[in-house]
DSSP file (Angstrom, degrees, kcal/mol; ACC not computed):
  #  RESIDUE AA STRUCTURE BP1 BP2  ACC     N-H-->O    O-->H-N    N-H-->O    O-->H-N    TCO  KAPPA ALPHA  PHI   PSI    X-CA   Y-CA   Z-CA
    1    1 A X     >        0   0    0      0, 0.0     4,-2.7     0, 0.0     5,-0.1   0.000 360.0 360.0 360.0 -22.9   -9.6    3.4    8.6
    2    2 A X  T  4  +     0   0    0      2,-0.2    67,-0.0     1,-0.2     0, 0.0   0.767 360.0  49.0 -93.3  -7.5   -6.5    3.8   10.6
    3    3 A X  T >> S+     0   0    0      2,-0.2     4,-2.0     3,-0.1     3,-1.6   0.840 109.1  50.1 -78.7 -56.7   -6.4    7.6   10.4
    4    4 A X  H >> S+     0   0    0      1,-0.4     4,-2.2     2,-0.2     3,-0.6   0.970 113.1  48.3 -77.8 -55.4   -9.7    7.8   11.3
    5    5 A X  H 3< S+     0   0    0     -4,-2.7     4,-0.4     1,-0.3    -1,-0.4   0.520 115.4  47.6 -59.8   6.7   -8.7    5.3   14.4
    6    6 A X  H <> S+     0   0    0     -3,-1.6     4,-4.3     2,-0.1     5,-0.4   0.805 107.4  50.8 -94.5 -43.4   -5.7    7.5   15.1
    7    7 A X  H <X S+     0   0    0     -4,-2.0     4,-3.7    -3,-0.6     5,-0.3   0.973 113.3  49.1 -71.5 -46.6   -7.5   10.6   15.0
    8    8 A X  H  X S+     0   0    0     -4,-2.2     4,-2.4     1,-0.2     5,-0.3   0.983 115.0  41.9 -53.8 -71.2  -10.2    9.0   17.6
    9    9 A X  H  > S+     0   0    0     -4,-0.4     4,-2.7     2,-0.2    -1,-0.2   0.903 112.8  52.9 -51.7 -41.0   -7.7    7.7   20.0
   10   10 A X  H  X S+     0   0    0     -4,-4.3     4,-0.9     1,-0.2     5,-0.4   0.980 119.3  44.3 -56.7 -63.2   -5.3   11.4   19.7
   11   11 A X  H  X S+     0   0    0     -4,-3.7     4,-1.3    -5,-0.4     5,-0.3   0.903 111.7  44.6 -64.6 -42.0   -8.8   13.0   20.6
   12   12 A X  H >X S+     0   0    0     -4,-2.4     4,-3.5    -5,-0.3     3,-0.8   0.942 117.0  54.8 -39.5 -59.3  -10.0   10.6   23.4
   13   13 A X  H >< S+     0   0    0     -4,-2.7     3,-2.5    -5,-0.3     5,-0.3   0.890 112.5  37.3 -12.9 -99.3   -6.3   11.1   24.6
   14   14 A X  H 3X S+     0   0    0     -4,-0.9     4,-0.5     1,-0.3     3,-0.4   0.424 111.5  59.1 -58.0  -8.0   -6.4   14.7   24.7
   15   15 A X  H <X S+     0   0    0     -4,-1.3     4,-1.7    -3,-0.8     3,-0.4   0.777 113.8  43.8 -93.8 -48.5  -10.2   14.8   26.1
   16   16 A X  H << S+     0   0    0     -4,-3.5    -2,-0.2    -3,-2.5     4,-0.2   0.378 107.8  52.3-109.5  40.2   -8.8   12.8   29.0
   17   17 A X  H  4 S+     0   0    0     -3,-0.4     6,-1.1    -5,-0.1    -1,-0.2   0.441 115.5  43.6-112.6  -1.3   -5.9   14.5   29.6
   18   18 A X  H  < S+     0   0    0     -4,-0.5    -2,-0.1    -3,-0.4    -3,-0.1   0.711 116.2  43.1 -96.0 -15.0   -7.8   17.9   29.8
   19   19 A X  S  < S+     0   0    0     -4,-1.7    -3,-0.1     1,-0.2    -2,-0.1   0.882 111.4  60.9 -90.5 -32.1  -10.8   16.8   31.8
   20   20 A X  S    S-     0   0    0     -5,-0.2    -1,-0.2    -4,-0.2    -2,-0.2   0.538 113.6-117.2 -51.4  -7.4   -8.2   15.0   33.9
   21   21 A X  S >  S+     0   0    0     24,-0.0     3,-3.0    -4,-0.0    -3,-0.2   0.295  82.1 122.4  89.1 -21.5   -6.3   18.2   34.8
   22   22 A X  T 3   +     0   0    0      1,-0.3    -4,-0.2    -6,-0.1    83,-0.1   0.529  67.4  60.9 -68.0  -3.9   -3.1   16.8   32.9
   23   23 A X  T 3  S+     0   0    0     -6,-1.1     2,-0.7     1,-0.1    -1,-0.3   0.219  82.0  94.1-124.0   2.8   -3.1   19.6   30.7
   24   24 A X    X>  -     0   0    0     -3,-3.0     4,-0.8     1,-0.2     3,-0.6  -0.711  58.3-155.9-120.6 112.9   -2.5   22.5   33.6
   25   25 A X  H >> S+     0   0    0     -2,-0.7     4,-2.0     1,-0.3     3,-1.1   0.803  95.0  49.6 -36.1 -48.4    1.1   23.4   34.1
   26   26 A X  H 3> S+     0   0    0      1,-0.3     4,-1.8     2,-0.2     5,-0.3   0.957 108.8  52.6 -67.5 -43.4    0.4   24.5   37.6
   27   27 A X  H <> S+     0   0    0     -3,-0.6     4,-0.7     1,-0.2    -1,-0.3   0.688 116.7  38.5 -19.9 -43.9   -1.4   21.4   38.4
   28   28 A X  H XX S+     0   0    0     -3,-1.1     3,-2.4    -4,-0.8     4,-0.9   0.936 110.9  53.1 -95.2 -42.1    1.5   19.4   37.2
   29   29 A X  H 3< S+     0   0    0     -4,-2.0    -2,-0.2     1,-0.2    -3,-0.1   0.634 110.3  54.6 -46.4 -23.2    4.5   21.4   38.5
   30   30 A X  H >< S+     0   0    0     -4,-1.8     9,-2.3    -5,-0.3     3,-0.6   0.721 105.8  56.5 -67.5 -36.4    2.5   21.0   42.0
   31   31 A X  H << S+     0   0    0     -3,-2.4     3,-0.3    -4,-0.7    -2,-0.2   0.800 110.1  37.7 -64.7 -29.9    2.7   17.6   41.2
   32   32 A X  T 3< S+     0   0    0     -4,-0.9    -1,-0.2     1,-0.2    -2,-0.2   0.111  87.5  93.9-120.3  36.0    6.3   17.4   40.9
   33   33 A X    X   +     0   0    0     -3,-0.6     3,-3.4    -5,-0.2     2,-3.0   0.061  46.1 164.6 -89.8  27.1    7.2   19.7   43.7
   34   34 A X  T 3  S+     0   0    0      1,-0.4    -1,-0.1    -3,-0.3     4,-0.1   0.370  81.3  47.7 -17.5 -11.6    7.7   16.7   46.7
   35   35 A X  T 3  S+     0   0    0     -2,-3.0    -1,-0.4     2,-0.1    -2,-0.1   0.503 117.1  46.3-123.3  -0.9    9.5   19.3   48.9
   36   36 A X  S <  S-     0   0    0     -3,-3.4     2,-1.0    -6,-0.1    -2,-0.1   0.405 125.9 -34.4-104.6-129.8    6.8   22.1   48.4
   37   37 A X  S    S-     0   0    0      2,-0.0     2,-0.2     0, 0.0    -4,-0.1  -0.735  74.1-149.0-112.9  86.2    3.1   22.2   48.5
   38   38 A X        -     0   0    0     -2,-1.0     2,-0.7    -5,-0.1    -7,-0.2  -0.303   7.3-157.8 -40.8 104.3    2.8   18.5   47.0
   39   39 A X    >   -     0   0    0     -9,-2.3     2,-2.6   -11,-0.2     3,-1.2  -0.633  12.7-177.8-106.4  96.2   -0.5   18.2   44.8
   40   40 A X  T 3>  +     0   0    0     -2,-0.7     4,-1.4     1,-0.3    -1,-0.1   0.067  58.4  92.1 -65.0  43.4   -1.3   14.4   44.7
   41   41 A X  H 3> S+     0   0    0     -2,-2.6     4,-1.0     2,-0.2    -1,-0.3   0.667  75.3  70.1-116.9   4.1   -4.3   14.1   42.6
   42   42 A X  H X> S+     0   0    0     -3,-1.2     3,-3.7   -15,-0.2     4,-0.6   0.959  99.2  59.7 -45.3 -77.8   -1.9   13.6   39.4
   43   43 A X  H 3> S+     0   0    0      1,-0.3     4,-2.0     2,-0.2    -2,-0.2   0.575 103.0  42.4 -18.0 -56.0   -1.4   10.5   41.1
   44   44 A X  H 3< S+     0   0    0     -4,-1.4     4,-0.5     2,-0.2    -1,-0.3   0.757 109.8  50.5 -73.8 -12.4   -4.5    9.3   41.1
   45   45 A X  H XX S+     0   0    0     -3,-3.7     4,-4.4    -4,-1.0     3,-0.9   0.922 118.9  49.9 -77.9 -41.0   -5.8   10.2   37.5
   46   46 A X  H 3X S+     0   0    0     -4,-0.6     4,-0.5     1,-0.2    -2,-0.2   0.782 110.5  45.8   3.4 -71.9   -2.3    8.3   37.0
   47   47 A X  H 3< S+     0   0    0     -4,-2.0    -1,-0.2    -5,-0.2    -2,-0.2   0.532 113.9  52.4 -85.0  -2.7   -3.3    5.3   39.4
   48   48 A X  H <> S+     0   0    0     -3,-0.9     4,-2.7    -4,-0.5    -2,-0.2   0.817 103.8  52.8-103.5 -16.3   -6.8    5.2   37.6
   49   49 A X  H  X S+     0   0    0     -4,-4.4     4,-1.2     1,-0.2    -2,-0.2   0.649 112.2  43.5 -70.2  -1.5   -5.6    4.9   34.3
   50   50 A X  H  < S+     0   0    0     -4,-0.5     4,-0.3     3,-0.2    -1,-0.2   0.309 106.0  62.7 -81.2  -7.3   -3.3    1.9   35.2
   51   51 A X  H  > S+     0   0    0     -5,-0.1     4,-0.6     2,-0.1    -2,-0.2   0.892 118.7  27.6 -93.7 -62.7   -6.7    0.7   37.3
   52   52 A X  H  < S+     0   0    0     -4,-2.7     3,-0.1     2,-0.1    -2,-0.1   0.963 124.9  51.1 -38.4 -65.6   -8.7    0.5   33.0
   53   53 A X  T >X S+     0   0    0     -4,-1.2     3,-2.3     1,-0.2     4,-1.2   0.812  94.5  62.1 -82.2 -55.2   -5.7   -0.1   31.2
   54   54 A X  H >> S+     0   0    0      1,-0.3     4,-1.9    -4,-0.3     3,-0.6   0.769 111.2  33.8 -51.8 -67.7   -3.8   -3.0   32.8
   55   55 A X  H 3< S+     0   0    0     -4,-0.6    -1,-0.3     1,-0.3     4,-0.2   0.405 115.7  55.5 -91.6  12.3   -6.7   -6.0   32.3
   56   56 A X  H <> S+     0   0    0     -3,-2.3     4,-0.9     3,-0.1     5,-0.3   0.811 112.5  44.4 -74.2 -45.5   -7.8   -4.8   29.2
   57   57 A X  H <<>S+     0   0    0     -4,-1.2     5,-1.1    -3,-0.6    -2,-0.3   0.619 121.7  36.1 -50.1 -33.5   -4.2   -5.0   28.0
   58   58 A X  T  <5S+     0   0    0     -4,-1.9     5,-0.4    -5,-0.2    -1,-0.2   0.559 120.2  48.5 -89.5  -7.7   -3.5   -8.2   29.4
   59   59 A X  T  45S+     0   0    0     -3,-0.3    -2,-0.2    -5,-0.2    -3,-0.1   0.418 129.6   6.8-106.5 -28.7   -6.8   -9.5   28.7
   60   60 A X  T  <5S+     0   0    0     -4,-0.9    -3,-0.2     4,-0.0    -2,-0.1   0.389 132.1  35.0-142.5  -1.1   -7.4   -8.5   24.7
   61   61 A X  T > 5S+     0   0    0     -5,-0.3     3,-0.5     2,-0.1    -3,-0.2   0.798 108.5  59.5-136.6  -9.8   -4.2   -6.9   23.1
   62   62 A X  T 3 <S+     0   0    0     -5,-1.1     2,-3.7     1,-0.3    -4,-0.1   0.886 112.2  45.5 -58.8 -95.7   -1.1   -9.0   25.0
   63   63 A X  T 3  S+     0   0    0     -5,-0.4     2,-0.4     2,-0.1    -1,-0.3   0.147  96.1  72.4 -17.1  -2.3   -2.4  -11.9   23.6
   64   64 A X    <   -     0   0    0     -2,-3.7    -4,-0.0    -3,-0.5     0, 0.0  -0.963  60.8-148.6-145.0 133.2   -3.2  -11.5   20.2
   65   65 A X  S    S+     0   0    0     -2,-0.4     8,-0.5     7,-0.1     2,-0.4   0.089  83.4  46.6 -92.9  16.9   -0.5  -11.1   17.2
   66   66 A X  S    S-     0   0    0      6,-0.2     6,-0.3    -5,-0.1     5,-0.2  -0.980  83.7-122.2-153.7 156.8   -2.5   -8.8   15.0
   67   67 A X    >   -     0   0    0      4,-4.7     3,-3.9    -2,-0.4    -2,-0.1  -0.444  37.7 -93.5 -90.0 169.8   -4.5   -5.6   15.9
   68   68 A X  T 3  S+     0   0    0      1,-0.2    -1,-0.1    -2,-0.1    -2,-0.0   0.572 129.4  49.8 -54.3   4.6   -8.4   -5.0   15.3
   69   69 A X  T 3  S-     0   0    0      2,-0.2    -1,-0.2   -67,-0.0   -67,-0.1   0.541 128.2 -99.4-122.6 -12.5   -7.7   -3.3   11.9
   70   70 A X  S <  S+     0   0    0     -3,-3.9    -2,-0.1     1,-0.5     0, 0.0  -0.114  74.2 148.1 110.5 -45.2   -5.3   -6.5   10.8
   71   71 A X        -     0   0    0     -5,-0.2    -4,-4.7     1,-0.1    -1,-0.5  -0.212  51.7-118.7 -53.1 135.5   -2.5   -4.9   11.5
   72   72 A X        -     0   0    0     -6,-0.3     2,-0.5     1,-0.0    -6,-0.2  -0.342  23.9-145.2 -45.3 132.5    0.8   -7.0   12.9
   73   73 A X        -     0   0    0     -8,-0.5     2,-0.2    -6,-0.0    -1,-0.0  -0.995  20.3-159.6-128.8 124.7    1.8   -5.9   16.4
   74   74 A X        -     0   0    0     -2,-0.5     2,-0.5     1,-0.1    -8,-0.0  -0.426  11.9-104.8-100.8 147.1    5.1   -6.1   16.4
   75   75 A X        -     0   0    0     -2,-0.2     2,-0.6     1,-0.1    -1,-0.1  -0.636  22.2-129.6 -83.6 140.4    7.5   -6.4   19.5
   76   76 A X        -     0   0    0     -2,-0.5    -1,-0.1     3,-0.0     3,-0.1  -0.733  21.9-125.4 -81.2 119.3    9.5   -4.0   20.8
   77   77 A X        -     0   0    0     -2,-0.6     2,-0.5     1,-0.2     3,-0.0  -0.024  36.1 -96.4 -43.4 172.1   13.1   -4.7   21.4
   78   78 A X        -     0   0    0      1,-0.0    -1,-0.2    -3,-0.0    -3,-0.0  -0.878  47.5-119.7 -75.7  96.3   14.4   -4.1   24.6
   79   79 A X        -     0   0    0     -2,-0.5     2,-0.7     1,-0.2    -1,-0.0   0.197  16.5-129.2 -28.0 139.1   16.2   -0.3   24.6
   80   80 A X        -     0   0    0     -3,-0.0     2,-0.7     0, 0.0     5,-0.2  -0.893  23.0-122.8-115.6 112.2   19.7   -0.2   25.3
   81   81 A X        +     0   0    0     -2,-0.7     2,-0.2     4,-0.1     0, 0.0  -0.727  48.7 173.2 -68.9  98.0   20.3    2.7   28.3
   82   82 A X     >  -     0   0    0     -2,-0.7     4,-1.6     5,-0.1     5,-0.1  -0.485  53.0-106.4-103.3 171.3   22.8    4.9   26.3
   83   83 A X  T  4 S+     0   0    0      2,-0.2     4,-0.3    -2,-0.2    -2,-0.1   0.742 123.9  48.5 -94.5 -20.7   24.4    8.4   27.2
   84   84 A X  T >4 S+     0   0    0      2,-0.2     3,-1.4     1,-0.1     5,-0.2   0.975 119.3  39.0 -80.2 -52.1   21.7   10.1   24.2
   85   85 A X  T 3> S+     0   0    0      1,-0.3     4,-0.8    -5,-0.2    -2,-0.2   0.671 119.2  45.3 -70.2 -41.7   18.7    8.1   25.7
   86   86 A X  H 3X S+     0   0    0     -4,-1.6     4,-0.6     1,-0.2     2,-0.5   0.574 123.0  37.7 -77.0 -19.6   19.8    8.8   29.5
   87   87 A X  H <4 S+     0   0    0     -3,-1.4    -1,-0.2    -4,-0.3    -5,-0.1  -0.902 119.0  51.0-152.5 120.5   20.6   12.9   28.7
   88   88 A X  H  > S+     0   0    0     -2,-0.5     4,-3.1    -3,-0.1    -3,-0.2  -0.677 106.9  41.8 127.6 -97.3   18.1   13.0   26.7
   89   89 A X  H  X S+     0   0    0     -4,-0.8     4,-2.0     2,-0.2    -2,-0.2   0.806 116.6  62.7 -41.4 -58.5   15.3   11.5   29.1
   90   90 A X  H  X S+     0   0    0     -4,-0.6     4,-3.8     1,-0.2     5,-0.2   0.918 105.8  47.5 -60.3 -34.2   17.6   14.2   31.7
   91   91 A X  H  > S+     0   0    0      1,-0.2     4,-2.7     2,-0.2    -2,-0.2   0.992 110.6  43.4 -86.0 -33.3   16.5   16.8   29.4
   92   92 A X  H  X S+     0   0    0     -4,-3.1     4,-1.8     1,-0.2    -1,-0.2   0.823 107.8  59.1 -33.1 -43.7   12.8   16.2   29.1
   93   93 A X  H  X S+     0   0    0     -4,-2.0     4,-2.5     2,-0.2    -1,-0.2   0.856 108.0  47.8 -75.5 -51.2   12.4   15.6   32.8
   94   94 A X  H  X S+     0   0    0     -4,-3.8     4,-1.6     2,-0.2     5,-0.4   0.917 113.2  53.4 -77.4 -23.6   13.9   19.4   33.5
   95   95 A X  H  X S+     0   0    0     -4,-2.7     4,-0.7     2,-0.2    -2,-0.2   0.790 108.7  41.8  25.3-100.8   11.5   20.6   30.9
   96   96 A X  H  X S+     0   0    0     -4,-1.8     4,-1.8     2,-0.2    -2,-0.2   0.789 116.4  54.4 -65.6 -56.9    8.5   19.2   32.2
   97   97 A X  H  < S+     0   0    0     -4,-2.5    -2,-0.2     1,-0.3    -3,-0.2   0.677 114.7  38.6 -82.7 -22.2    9.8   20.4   35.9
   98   98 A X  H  < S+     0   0    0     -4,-1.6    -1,-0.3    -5,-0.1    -2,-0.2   0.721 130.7  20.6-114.4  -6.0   10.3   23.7   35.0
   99   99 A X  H  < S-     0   0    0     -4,-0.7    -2,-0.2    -5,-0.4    -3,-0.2   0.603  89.6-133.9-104.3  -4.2    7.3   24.7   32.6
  100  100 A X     <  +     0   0    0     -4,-1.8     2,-0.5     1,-0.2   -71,-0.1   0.652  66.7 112.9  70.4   0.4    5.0   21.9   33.6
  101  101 A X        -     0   0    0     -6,-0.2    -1,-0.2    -5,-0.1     2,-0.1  -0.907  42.6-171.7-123.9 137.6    4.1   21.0   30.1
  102  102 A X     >  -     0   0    0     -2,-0.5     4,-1.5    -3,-0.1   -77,-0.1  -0.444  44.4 -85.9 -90.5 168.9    4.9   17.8   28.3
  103  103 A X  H  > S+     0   0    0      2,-0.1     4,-1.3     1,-0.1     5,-0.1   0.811 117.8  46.7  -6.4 -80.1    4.3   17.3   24.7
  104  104 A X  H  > S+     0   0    0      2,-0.2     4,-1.7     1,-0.2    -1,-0.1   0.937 115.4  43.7 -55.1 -72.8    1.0   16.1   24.5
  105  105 A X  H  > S+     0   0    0      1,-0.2     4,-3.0     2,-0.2    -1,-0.2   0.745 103.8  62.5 -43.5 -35.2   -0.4   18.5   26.6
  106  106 A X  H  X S+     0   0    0     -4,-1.5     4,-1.2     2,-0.3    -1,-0.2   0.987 108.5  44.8 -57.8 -63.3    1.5   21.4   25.0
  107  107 A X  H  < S+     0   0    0     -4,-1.3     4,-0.5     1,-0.3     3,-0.2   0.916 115.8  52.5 -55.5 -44.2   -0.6   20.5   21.3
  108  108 A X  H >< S+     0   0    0     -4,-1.7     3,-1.4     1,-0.2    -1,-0.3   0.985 104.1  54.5 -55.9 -65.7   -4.1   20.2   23.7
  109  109 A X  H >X>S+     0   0    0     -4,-3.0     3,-2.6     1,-0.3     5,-0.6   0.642  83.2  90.4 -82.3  -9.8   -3.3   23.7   25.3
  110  110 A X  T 3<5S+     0   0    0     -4,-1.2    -1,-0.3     1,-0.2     3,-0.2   0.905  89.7  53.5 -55.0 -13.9   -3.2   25.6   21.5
  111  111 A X  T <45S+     0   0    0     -3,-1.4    -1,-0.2    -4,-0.5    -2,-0.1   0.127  87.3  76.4-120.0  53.7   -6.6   26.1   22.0
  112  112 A X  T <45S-     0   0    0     -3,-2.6    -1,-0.2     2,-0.1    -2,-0.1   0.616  92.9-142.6 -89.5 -65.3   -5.9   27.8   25.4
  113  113 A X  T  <5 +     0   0    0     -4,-0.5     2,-0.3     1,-0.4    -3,-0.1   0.418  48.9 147.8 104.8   0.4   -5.0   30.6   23.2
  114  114 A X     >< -     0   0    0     -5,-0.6     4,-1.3     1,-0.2    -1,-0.4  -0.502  46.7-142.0 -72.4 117.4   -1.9   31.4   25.8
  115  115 A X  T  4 S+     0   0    0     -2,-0.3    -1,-0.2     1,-0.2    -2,-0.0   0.776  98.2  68.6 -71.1 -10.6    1.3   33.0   23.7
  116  116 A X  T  > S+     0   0    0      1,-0.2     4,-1.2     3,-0.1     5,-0.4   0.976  97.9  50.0 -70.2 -58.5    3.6   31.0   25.9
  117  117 A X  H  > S+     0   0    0      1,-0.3     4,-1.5     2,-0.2     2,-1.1   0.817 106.7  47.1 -57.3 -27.3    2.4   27.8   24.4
  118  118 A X  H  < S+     0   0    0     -4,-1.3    -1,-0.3     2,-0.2     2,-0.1  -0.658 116.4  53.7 -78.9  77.4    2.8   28.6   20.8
  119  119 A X  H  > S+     0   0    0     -2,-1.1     4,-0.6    -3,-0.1    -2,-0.2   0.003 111.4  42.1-144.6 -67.6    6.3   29.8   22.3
  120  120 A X  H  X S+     0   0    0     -4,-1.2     4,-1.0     2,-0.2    -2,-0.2   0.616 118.8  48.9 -62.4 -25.8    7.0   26.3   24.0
  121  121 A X  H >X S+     0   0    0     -4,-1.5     3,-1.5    -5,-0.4     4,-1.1   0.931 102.6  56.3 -62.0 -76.9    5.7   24.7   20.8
  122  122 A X  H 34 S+     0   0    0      1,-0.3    -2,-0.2     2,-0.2    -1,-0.2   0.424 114.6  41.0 -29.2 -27.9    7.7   26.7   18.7
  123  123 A X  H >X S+     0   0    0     -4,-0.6     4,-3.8     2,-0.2     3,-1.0   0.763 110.1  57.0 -74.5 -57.0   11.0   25.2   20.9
  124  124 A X  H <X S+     0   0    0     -3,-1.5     4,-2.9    -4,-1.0    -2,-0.2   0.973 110.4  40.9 -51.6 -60.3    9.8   22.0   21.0
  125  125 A X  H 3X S+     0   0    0     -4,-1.1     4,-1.8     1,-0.2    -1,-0.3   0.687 116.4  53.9 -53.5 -26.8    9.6   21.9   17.2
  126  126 A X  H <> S+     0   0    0     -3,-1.0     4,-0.6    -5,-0.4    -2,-0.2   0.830 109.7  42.6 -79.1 -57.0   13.0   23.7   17.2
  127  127 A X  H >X S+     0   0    0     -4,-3.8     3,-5.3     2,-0.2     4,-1.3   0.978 113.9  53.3 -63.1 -69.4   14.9   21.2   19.5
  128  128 A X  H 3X S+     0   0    0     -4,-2.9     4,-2.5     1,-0.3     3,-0.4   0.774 115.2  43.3 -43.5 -62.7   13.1   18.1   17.4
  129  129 A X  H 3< S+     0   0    0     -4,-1.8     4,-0.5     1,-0.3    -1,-0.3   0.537 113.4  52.0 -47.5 -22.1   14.6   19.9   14.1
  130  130 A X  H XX S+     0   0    0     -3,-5.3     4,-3.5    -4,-0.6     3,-1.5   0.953 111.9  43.5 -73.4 -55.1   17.8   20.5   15.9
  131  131 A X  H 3<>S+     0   0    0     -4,-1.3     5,-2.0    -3,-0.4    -2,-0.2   0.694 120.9  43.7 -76.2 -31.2   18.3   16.7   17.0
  132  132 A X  T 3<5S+     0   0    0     -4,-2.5    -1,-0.3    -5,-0.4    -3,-0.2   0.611 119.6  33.3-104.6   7.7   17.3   15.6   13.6
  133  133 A X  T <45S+     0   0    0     -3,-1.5    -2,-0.2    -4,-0.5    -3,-0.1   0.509 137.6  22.7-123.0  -4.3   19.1   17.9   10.8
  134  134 A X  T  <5S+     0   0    0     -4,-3.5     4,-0.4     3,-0.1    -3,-0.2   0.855 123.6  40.5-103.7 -42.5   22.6   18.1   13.7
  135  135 A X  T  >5S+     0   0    0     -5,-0.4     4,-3.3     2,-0.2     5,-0.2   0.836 121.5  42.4 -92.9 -43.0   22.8   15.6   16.0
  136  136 A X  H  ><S+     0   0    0     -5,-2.0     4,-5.2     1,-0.2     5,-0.2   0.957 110.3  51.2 -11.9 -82.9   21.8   12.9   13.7
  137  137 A X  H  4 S+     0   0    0     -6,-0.2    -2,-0.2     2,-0.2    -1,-0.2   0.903 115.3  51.3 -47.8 -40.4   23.7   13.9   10.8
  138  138 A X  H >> S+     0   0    0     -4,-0.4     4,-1.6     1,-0.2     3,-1.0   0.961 110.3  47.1 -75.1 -49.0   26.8   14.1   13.6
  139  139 A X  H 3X S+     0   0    0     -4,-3.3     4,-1.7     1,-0.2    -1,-0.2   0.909 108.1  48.0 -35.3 -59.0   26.4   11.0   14.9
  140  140 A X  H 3< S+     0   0    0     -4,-5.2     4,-0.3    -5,-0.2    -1,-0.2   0.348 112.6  56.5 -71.8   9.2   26.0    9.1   11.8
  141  141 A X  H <> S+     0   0    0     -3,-1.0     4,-1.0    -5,-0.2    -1,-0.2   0.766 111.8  42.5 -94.7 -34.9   29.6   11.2   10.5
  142  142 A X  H  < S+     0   0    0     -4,-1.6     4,-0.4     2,-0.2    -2,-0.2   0.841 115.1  46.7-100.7 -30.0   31.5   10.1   13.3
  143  143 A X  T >X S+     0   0    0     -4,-1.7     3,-2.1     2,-0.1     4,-1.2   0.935  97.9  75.3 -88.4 -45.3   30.1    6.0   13.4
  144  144 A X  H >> S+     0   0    0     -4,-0.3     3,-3.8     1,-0.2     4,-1.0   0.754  90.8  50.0 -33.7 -59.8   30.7    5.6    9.5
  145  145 A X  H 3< S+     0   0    0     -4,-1.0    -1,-0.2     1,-0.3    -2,-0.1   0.818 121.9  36.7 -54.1 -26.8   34.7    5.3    9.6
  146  146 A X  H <4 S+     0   0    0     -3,-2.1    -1,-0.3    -4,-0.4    -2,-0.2   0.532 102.7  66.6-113.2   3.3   34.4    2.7   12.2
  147  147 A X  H <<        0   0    0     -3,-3.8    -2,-0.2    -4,-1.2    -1,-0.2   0.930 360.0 360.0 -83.4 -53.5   31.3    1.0   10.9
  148  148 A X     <        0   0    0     -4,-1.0    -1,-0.2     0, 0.0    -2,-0.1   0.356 360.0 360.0  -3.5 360.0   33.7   -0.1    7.7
């Protein structure tokens, strides 16, 4: 049951990030040009998903220590603003500002059919596989001696 709720919510997701527009690079890159030819209507698909979400969220899922399925909803600490999490964050953000596609969107646009996006997947996948079989691995070399 919770796969089949994942799989609903990833498709609802992607359904409204394509009907929204979220899913067309020029469309976002317009969005995050402020000194160019500004296109605000990110904003608003933006300001009407916070317009749904907010009092449903505060109204049915803050409150309540288990989810509909039973599951425990667990808190999240508060993140500690580090130099991987800050640079990081830096690199996503130039990313997204100069191809105009996030994540999400990227996996929504394979059936676009566009070779740039299996390109930008293929990198995406590339970096996540870098970060987790070098930079990992480096990290964790260099805190053992002083975790002792």
């Amino acid at each position: 049951m919770r796969l089949l709720t994942s799989l609903l919510a990833g498709l609802l997701f992607g359904l409204g990030m394509a009907i929204s527009g979220m899913i067309d690079p020029a469309r976002v890159t317009g969005f995050l040009d402020l000194a160019g030819a500004w296109d605000p209507s990110l904003a608003f698909v933006m300001g009407g998903a916070l317009v749904v979400f907010m009092p449903g969220y505060f109204l049915l899922v803050k409150p309540r220590s288990r989810s509909l399925l039973g599951e425990p909803i667990v808190a999240v600490p508060p993140s500690v603003l580090d130099r991987p999490l800050l640079g990081g964050a830096a690199l996503f953000g130039i990313g997204w500002g100069l191809v105009g596609i996030c994540p999400g969107p990227a996996l929504s646009l394979i059936s676009s059919g566009q070779p740039m996006i299996l390109l930008f997947i293929a990198a995406m996948v590339a970096g996540i596989l870098l970060v987790d079989r070098v930079w990992v691995r480096w990290r964790d070399k260099i805190r053992a001696p002083h975790a002792a």
